[in-house]
Structures are given as C-alpha cells and as structure tokens.
C-alpha positions as CSV (number, residue, x, y, z in Angstrom):
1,X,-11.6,37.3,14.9
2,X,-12.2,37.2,11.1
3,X,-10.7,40.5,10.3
4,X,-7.4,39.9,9.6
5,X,-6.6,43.2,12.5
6,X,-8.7,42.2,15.6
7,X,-7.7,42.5,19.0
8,X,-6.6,38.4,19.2
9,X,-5.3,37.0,22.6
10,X,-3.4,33.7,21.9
11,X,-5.7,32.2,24.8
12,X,-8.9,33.0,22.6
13,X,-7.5,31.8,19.4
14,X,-6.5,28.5,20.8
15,X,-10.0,27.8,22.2
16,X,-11.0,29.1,18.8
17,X,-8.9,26.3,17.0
18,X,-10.1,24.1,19.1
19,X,-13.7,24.6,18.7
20,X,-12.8,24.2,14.7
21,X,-11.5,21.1,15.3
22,X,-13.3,19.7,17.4
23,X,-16.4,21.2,15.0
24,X,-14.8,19.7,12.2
25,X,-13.7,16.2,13.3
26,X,-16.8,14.7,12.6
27,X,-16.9,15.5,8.7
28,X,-13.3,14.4,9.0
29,X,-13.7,11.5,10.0
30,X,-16.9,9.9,7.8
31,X,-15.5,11.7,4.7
32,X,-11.9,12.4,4.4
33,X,-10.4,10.0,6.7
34,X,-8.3,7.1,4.6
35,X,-8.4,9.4,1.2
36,X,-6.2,11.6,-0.5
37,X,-6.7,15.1,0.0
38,X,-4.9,18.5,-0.6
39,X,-3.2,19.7,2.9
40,X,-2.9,23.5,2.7
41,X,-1.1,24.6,5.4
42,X,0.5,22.9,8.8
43,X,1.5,25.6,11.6
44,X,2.3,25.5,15.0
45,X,3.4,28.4,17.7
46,X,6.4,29.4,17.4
47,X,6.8,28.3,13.5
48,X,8.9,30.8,11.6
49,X,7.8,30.3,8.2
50,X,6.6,32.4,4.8
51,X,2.7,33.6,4.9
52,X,0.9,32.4,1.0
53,X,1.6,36.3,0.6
54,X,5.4,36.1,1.4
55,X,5.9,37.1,4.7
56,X,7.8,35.5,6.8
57,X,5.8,35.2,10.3
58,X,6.6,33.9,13.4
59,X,3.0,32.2,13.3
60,X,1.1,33.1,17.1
61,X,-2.2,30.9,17.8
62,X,-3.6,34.9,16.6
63,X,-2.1,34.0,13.3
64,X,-2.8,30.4,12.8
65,X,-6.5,31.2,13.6
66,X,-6.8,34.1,11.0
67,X,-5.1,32.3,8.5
68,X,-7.0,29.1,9.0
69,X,-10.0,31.3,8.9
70,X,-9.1,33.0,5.3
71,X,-8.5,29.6,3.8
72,X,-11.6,28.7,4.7
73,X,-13.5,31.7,3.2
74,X,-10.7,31.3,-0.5
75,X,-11.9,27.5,-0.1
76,X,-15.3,27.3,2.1
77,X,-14.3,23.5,1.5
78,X,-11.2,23.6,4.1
79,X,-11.2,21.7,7.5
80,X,-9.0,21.9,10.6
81,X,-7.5,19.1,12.2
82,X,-4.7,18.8,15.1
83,X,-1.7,16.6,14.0
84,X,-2.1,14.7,18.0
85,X,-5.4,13.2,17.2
86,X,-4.2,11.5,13.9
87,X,-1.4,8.6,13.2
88,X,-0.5,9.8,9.7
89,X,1.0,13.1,11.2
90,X,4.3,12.0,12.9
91,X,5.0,15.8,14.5
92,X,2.9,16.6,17.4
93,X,1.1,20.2,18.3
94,X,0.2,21.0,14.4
95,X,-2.7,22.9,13.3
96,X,-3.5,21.3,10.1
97,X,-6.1,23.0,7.3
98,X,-7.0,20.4,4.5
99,X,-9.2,20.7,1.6
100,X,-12.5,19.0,2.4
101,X,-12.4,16.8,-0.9
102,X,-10.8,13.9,-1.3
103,X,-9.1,12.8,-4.4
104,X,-8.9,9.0,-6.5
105,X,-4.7,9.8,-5.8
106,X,-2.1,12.0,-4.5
107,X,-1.5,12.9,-7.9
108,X,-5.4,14.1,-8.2
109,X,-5.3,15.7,-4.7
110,X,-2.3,17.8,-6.4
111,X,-4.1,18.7,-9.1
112,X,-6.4,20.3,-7.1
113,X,-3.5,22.8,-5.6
114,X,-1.6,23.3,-9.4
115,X,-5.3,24.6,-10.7
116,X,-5.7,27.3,-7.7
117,X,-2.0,28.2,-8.5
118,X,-1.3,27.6,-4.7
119,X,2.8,27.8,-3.8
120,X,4.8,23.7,-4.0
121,X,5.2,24.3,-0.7
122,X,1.8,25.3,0.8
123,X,0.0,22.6,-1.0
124,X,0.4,19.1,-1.3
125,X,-1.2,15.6,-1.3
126,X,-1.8,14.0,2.2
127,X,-4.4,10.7,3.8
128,X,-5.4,11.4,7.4
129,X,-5.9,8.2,9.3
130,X,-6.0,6.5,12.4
131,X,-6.2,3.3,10.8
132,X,-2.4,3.4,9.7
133,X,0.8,5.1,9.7
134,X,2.6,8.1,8.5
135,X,4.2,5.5,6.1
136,X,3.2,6.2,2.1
137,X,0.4,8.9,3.5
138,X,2.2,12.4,1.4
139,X,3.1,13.0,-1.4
140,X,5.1,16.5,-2.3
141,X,4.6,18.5,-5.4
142,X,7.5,19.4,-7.5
C-alpha cells in the first residue's frame, strides 16, 4: 500500500491504520505522552480538505493510510494515533500523525514545522494525554 496508486480497499486501510496505531501506541505513550509535539496532519473519512500538495480530497481510509504512510517516510520520526484513545483530542474518529519528538514548548514544537516549511495549517504544536484535558494542550501557528 506504499505506492501512492495501489489497489487500496477502505477495509484493508483501516486494519492498516489500525495496526499503526496500535504498533505505535507504545512509543506514544513512554515518550510523547504529556509533551509538546508537532501534529502534522488530523483526517477522518469523509473529510473534505486540501492535500500538503493542494488538492482538495475527500480523504477515504485509502488516502489517510497513503498519506500517513508518506509522512512517515518525509519524517521516519512520525507516529499515528486515534483521536478516541486520547483526552486531549475532543473530536472522535481522527487519524492523527505527530512528529515523534517532543519539544521544551509549543513554541519549540512549531519551530520544528516553520524549519521543514510545512503549510500553518498542516502543522502545529499539540500534548497528547490521558492524564488531562483538551484544555491549553494546542497551540496554532500564525
């Protein structure tokens, strides 16, 4: 499913992403949880929203999965997490890709997305936790 044209059922890419997260919850948890980090894209089926290239998609679990796995090889860093299994995402049924570095402050964790020239809108400082709220957890770029 790497290659950005494979035959992609929405089925398969869902127990794709879910075999990401699932893979990457562990690292999530002992190292990013509770710390600023750069969020770098938020999708869910059914979004209708511009691609990092322009395009405006109506984003499939096809397209989540292929763009989640090109951010990963731009950033071999990046992890996936699903906005349900975290308190500081108030919208359910979100496929979230974060940097997997975490930053002093949200002003740091920005930093990180002005030096890679990545769009205001695709990149911006977030804290995944469980141990608190949505409350004070993102901060936008300008």
């Amino acid at each position: 499913l790497a290659a950005g044209d494979a035959p992609c059922s929405d089925g398969d890419a869902l127990a794709a992403l879910r075999v990401q997260v699932d893979s990457d919850r562990p690292y999530v948890q002992s190292d990013l949880a509770d710390r600023w980090a750069a969020q770098l894209s938020a999708k869910r089926p059914g979004l209708v929203a511009t691609e990092v290239d322009g395009r405006v998609v109506t984003w499939t679990p096809c397209e989540i999965l292929r763009q989640h796995l090109r951010m990963r090889l731009q950033y071999p860093e990046v992890r996936l997490v699903w906005s349900d299994e975290w308190r500081t995402f108030d919208l359910e049924g979100w496929w979230v890709t974060i940097a997997g570095l975490t930053f002093g402050d949200p002003d740091a964790a920005n930093g990180w997305c002005d030096q890679r020239s990545i769009a205001v809108d695709q990149c911006f400082a977030k804290i995944i936790s469980n141990s608190r709220d949505s409350s004070g957890t993102t901060k936008y770029r300008r």
